[in-house]
PDB file of N, CA, C and O in Angstrom:
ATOM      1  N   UNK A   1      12.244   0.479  17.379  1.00  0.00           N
ATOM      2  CA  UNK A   1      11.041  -0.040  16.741  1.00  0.00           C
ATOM      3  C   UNK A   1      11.418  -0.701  15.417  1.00  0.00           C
ATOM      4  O   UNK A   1      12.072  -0.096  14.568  1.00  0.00           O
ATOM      5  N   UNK A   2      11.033  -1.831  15.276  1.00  0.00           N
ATOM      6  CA  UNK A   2      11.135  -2.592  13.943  1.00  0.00           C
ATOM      7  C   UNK A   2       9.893  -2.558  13.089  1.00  0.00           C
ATOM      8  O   UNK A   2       8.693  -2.787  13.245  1.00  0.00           O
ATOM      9  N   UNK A   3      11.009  -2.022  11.740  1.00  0.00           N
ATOM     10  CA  UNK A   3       9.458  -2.146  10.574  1.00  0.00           C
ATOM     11  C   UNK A   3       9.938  -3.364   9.430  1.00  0.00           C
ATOM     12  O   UNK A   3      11.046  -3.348   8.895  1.00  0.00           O
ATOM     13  N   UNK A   4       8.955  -4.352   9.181  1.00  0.00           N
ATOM     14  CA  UNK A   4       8.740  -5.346   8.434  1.00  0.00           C
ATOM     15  C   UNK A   4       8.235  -4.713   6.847  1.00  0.00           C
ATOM     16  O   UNK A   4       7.188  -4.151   6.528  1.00  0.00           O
ATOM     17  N   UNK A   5       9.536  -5.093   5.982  1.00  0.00           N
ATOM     18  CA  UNK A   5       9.548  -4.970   4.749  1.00  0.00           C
ATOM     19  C   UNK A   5       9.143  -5.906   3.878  1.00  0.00           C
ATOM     20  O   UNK A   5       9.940  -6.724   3.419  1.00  0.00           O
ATOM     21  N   UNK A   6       7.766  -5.887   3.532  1.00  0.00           N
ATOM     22  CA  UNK A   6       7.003  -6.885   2.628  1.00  0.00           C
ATOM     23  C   UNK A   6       6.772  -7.103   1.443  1.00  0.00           C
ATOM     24  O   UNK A   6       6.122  -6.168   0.975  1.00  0.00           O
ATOM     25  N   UNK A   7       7.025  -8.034   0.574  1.00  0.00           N
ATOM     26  CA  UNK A   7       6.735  -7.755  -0.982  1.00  0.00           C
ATOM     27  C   UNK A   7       5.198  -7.414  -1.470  1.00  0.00           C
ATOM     28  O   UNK A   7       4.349  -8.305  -1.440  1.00  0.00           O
ATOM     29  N   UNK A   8       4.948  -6.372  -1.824  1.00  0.00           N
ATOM     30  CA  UNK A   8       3.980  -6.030  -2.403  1.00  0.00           C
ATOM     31  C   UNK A   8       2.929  -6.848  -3.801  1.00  0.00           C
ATOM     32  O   UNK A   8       1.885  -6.386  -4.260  1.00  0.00           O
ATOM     33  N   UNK A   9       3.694  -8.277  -4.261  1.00  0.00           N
ATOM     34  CA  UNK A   9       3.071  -8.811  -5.022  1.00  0.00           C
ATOM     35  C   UNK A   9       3.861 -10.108  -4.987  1.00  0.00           C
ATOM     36  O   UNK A   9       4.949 -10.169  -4.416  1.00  0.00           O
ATOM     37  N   UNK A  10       3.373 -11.019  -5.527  1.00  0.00           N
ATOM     38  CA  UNK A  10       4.324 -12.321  -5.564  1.00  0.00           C
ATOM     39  C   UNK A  10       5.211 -12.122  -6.468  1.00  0.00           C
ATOM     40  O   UNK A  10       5.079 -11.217  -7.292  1.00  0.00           O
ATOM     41  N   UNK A  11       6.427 -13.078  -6.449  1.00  0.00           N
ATOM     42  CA  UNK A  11       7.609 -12.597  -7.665  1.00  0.00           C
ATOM     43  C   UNK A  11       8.669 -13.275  -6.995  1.00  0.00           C
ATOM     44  O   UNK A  11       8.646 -13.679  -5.833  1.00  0.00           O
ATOM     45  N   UNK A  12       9.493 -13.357  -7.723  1.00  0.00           N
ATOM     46  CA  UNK A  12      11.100 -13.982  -7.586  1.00  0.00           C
ATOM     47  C   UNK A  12      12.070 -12.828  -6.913  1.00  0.00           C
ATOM     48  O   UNK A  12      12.147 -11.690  -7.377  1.00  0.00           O
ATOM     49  N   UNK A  13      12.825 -13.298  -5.713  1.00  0.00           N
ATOM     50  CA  UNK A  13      13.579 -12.200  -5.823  1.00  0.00           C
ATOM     51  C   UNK A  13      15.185 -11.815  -6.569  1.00  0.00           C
ATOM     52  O   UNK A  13      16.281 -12.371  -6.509  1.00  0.00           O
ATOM     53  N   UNK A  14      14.815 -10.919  -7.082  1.00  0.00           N
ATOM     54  CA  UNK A  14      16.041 -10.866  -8.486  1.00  0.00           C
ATOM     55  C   UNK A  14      17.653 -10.883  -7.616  1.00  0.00           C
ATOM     56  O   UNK A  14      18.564 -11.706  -7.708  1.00  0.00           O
ATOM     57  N   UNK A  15      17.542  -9.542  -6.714  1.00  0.00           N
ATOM     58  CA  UNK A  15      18.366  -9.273  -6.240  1.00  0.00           C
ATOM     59  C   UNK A  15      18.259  -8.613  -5.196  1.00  0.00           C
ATOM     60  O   UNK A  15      17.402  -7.732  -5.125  1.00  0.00           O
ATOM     61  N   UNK A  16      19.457  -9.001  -3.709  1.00  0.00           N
ATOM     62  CA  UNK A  16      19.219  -8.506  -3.004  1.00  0.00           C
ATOM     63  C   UNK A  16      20.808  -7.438  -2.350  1.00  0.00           C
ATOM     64  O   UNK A  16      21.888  -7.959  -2.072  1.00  0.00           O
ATOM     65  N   UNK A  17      20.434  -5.573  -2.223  1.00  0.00           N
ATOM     66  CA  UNK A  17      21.168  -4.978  -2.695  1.00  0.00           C
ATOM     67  C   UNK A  17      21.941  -4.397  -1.161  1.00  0.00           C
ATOM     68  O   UNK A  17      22.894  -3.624  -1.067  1.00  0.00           O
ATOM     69  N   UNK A  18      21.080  -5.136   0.064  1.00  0.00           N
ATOM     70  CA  UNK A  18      22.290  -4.617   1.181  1.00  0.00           C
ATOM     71  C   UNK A  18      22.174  -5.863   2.016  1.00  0.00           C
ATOM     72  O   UNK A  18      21.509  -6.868   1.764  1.00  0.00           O
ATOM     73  N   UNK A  19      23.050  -5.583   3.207  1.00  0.00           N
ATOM     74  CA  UNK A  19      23.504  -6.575   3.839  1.00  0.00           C
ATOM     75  C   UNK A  19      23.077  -6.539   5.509  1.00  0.00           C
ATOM     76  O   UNK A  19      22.552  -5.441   5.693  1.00  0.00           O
ATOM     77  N   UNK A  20      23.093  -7.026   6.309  1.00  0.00           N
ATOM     78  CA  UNK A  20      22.558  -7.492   7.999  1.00  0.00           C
ATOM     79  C   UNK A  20      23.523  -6.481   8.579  1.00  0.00           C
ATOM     80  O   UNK A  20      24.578  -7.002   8.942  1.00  0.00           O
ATOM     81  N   UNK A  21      23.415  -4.737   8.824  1.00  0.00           N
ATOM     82  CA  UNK A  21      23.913  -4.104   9.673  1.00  0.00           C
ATOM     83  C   UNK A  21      23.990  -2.958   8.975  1.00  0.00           C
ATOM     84  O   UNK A  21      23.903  -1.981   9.719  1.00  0.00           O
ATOM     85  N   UNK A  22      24.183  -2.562   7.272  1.00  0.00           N
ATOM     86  CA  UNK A  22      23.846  -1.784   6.768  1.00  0.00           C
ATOM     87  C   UNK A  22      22.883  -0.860   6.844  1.00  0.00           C
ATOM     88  O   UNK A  22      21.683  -1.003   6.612  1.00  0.00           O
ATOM     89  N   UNK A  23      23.685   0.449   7.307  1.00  0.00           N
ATOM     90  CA  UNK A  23      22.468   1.242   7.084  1.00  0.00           C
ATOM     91  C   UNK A  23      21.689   2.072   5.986  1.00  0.00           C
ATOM     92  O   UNK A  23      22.135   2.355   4.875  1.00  0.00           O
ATOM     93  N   UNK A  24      20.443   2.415   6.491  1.00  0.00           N
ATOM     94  CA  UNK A  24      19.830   2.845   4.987  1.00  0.00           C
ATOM     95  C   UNK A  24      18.815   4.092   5.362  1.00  0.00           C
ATOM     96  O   UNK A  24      18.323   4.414   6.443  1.00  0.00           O
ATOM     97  N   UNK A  25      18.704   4.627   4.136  1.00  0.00           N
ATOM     98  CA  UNK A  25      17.865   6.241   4.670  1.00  0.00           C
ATOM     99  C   UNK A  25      16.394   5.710   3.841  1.00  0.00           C
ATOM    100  O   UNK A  25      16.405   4.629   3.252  1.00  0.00           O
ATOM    101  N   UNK A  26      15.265   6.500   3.862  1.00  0.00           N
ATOM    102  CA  UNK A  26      14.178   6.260   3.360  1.00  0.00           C
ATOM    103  C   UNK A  26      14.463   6.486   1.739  1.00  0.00           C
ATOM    104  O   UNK A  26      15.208   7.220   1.088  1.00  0.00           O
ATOM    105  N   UNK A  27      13.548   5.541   1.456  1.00  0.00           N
ATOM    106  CA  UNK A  27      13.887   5.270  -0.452  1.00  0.00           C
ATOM    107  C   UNK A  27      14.956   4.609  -0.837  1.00  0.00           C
ATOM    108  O   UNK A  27      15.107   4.370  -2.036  1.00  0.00           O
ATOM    109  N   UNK A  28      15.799   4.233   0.015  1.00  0.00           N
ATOM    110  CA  UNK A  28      16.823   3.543  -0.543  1.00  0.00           C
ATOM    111  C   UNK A  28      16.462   2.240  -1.087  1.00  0.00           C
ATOM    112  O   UNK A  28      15.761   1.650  -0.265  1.00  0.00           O
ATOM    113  N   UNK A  29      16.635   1.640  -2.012  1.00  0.00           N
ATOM    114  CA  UNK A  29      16.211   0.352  -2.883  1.00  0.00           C
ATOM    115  C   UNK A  29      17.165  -0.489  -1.948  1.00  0.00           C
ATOM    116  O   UNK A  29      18.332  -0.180  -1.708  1.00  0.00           O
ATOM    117  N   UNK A  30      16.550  -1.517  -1.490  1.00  0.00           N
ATOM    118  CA  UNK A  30      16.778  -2.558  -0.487  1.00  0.00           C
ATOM    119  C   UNK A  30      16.807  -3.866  -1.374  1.00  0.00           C
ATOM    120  O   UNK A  30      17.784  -4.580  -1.145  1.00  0.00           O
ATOM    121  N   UNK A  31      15.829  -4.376  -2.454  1.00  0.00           N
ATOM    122  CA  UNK A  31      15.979  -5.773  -2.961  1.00  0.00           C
ATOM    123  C   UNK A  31      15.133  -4.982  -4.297  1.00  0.00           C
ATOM    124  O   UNK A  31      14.599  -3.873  -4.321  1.00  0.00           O
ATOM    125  N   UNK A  32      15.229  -5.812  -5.143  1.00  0.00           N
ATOM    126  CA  UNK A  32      14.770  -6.222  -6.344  1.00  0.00           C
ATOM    127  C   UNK A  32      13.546  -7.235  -6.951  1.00  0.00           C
ATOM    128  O   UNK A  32      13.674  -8.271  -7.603  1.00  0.00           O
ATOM    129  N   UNK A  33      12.471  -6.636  -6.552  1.00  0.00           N
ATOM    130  CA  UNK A  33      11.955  -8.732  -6.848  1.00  0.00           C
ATOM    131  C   UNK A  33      11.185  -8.287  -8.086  1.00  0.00           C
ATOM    132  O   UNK A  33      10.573  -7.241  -8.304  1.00  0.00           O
ATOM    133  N   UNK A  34      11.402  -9.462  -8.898  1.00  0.00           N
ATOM    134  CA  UNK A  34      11.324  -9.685 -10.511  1.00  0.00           C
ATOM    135  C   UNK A  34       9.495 -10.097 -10.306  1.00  0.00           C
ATOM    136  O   UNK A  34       9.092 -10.919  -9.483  1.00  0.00           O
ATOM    137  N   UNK A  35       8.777  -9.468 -11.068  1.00  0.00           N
ATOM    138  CA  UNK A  35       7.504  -9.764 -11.137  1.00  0.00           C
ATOM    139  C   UNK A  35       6.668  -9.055 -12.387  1.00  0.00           C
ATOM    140  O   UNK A  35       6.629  -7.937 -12.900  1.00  0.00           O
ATOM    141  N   UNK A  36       5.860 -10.664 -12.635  1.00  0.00           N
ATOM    142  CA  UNK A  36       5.292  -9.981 -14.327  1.00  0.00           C
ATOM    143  C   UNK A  36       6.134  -9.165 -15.488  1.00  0.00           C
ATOM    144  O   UNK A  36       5.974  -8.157 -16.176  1.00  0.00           O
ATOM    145  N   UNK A  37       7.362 -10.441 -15.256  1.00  0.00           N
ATOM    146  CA  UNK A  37       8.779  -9.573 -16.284  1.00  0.00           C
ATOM    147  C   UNK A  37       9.287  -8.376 -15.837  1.00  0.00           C
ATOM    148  O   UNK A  37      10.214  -7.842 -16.447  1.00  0.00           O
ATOM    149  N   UNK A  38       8.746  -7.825 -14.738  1.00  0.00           N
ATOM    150  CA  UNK A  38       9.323  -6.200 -14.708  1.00  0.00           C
ATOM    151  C   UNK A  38      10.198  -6.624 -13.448  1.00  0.00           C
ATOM    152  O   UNK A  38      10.131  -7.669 -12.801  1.00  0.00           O
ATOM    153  N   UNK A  39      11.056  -5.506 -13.275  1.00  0.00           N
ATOM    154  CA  UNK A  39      11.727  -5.979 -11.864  1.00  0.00           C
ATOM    155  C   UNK A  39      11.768  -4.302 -11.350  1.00  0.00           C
ATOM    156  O   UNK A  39      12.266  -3.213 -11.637  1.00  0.00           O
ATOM    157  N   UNK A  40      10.571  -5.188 -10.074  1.00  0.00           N
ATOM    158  CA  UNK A  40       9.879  -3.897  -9.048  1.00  0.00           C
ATOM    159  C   UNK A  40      11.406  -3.719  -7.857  1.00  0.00           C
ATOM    160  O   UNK A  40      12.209  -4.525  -7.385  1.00  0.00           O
ATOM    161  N   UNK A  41      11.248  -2.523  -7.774  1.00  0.00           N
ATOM    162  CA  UNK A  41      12.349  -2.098  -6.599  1.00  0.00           C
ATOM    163  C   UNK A  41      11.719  -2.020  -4.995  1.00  0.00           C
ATOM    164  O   UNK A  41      10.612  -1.564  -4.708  1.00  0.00           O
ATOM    165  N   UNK A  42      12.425  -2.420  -4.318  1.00  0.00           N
ATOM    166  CA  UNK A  42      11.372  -2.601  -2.770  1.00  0.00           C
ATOM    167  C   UNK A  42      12.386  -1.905  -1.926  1.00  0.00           C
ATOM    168  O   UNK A  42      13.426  -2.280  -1.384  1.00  0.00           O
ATOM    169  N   UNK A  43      11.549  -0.424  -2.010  1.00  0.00           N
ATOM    170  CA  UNK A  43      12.361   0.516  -0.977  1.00  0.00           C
ATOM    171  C   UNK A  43      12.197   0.542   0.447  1.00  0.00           C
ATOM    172  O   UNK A  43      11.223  -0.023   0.944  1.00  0.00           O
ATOM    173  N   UNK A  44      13.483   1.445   1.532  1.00  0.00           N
ATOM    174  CA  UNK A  44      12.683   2.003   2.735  1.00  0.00           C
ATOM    175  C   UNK A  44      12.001   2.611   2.916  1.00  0.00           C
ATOM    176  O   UNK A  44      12.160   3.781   2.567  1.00  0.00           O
ATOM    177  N   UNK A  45      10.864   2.229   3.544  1.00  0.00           N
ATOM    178  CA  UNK A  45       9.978   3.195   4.249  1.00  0.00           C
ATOM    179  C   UNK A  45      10.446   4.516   4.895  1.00  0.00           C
ATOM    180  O   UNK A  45      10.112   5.675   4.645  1.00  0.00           O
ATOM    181  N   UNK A  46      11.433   3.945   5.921  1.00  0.00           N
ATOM    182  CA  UNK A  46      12.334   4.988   6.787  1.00  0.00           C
ATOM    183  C   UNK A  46      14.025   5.071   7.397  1.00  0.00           C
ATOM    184  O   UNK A  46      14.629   3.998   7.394  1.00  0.00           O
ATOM    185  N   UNK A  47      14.273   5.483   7.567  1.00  0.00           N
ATOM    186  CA  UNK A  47      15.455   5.721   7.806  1.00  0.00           C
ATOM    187  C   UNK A  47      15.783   4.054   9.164  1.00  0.00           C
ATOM    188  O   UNK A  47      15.156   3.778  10.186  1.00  0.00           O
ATOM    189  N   UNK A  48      16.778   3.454   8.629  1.00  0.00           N
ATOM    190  CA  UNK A  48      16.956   2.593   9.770  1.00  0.00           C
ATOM    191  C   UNK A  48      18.599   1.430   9.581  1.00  0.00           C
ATOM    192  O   UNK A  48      19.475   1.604   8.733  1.00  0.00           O
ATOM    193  N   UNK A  49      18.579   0.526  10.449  1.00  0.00           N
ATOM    194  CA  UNK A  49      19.333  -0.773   9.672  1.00  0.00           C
ATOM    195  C   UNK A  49      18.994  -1.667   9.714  1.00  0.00           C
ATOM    196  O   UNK A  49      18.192  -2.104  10.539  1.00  0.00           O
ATOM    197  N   UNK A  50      19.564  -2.309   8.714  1.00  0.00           N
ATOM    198  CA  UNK A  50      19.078  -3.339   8.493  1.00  0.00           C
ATOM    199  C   UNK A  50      19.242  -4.703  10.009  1.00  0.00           C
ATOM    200  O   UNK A  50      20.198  -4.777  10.781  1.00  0.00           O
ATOM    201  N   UNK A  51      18.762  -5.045  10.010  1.00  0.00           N
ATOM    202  CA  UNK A  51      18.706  -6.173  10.762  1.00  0.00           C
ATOM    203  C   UNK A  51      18.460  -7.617  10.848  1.00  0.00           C
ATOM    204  O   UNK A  51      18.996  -8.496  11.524  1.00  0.00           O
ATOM    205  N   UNK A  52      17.321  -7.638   9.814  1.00  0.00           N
ATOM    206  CA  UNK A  52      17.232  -9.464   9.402  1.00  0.00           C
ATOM    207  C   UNK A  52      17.075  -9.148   7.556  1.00  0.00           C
ATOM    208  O   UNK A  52      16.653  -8.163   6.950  1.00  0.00           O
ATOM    209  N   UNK A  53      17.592 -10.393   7.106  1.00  0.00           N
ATOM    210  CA  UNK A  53      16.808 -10.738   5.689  1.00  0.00           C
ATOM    211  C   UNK A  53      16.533 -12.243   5.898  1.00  0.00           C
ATOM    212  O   UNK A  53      17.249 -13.227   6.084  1.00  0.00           O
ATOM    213  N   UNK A  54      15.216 -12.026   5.795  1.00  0.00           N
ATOM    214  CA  UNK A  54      14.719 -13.381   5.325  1.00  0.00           C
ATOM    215  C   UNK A  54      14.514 -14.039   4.311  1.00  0.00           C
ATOM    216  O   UNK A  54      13.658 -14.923   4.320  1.00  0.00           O
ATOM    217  N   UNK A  55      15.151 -13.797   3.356  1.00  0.00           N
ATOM    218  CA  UNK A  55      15.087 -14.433   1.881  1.00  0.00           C
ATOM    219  C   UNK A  55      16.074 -14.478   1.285  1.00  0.00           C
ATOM    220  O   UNK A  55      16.923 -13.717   1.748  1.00  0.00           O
ATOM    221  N   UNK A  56      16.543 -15.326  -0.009  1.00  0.00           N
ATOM    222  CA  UNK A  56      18.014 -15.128  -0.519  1.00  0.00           C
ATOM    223  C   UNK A  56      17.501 -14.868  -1.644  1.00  0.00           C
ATOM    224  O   UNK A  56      16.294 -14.957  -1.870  1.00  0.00           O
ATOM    225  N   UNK A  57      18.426 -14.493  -2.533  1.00  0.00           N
ATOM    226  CA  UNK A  57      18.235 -14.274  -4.268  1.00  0.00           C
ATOM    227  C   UNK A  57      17.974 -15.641  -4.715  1.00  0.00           C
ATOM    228  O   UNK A  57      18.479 -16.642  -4.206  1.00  0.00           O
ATOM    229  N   UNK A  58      16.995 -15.621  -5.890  1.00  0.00           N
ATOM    230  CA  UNK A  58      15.809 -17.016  -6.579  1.00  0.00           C
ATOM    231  C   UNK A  58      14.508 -17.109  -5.813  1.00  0.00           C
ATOM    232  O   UNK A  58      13.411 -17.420  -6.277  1.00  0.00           O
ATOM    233  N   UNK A  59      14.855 -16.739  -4.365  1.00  0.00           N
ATOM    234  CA  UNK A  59      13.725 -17.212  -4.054  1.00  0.00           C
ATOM    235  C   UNK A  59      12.213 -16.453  -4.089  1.00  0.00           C
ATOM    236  O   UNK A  59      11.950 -15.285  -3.804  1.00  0.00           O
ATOM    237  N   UNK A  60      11.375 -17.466  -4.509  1.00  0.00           N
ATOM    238  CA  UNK A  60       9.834 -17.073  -4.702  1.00  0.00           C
ATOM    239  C   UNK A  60       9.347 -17.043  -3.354  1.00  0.00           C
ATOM    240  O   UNK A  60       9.557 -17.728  -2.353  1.00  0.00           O
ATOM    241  N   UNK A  61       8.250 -15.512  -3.766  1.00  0.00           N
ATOM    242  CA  UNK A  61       7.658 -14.967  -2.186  1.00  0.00           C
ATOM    243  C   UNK A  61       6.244 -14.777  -2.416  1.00  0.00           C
ATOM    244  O   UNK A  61       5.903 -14.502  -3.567  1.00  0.00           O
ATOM    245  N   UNK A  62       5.412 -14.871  -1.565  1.00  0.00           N
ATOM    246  CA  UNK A  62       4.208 -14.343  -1.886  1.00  0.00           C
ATOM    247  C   UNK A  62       3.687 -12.593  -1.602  1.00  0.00           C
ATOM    248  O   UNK A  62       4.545 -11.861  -1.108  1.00  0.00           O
ATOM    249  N   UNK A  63       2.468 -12.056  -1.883  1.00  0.00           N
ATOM    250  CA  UNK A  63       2.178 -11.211  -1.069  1.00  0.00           C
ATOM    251  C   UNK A  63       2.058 -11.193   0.415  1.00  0.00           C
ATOM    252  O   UNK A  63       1.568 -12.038   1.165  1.00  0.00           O
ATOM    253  N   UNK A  64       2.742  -9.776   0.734  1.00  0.00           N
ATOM    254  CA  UNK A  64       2.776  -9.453   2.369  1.00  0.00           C
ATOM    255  C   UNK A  64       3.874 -10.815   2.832  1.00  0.00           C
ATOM    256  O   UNK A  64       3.895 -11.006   4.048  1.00  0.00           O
ATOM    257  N   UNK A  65       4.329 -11.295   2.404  1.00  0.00           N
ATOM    258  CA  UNK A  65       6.029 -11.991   3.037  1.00  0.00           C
ATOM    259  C   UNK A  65       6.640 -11.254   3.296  1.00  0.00           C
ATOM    260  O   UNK A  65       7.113 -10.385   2.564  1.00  0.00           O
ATOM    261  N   UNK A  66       6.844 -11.473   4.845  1.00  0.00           N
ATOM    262  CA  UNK A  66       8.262 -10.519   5.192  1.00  0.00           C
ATOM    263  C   UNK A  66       9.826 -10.745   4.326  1.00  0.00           C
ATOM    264  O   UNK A  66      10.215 -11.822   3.874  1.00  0.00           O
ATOM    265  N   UNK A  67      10.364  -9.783   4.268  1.00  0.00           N
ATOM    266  CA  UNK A  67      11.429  -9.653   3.192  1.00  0.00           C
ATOM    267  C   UNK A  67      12.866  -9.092   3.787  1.00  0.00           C
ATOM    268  O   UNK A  67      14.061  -9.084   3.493  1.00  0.00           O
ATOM    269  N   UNK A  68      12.087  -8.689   4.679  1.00  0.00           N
ATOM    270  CA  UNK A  68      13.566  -8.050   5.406  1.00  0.00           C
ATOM    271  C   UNK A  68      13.254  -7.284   7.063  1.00  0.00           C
ATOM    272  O   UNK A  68      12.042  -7.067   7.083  1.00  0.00           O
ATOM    273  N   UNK A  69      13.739  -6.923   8.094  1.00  0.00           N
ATOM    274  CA  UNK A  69      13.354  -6.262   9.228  1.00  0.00           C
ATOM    275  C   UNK A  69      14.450  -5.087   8.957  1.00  0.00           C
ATOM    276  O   UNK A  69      15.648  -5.233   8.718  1.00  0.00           O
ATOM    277  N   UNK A  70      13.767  -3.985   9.052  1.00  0.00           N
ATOM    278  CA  UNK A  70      14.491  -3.044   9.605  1.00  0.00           C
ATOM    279  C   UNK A  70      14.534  -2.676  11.204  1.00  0.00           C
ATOM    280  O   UNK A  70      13.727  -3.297  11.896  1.00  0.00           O
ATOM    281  N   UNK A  71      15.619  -1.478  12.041  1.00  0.00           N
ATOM    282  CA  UNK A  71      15.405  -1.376  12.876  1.00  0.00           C
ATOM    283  C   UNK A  71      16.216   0.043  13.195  1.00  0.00           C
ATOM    284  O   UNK A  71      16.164   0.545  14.318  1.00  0.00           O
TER     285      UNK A  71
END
């Protein structure tokens, strides 16, 4: 089952902190996106790997943009 990791607000993304096969446990900080000067951390939901990123570092996202697939 794939879960779609969405940015919760619009923002730049600062940084992005794993890679297409990496795995990750729940809470693990996945990307960085810079918003209203602060830079929000965008964790897992759940335990999984990674599987797609759809975005690179700079780039501007809106709310609910997918950001990454887990699986």
């Amino acid at each position: 089952m794939s879960v779609d990791i969405t940015a919760p607000m619009p923002g730049t993304i600062a940084e992005i902190l794993v890679e297409v096969g990496d795995q990750v446990a729940a809470d693990d900080e996945l990307i960085i996106l810079e918003a209203m000067k602060m830079e929000n951390p965008i964790v897992a939901p759940a335990d999984g790997t990674v599987k797609e990123i759809k975005v690179g570092e700079k780039d501007k996202v809106d709310t609910n943009q997918v950001l990454m697939i887990l699986e």
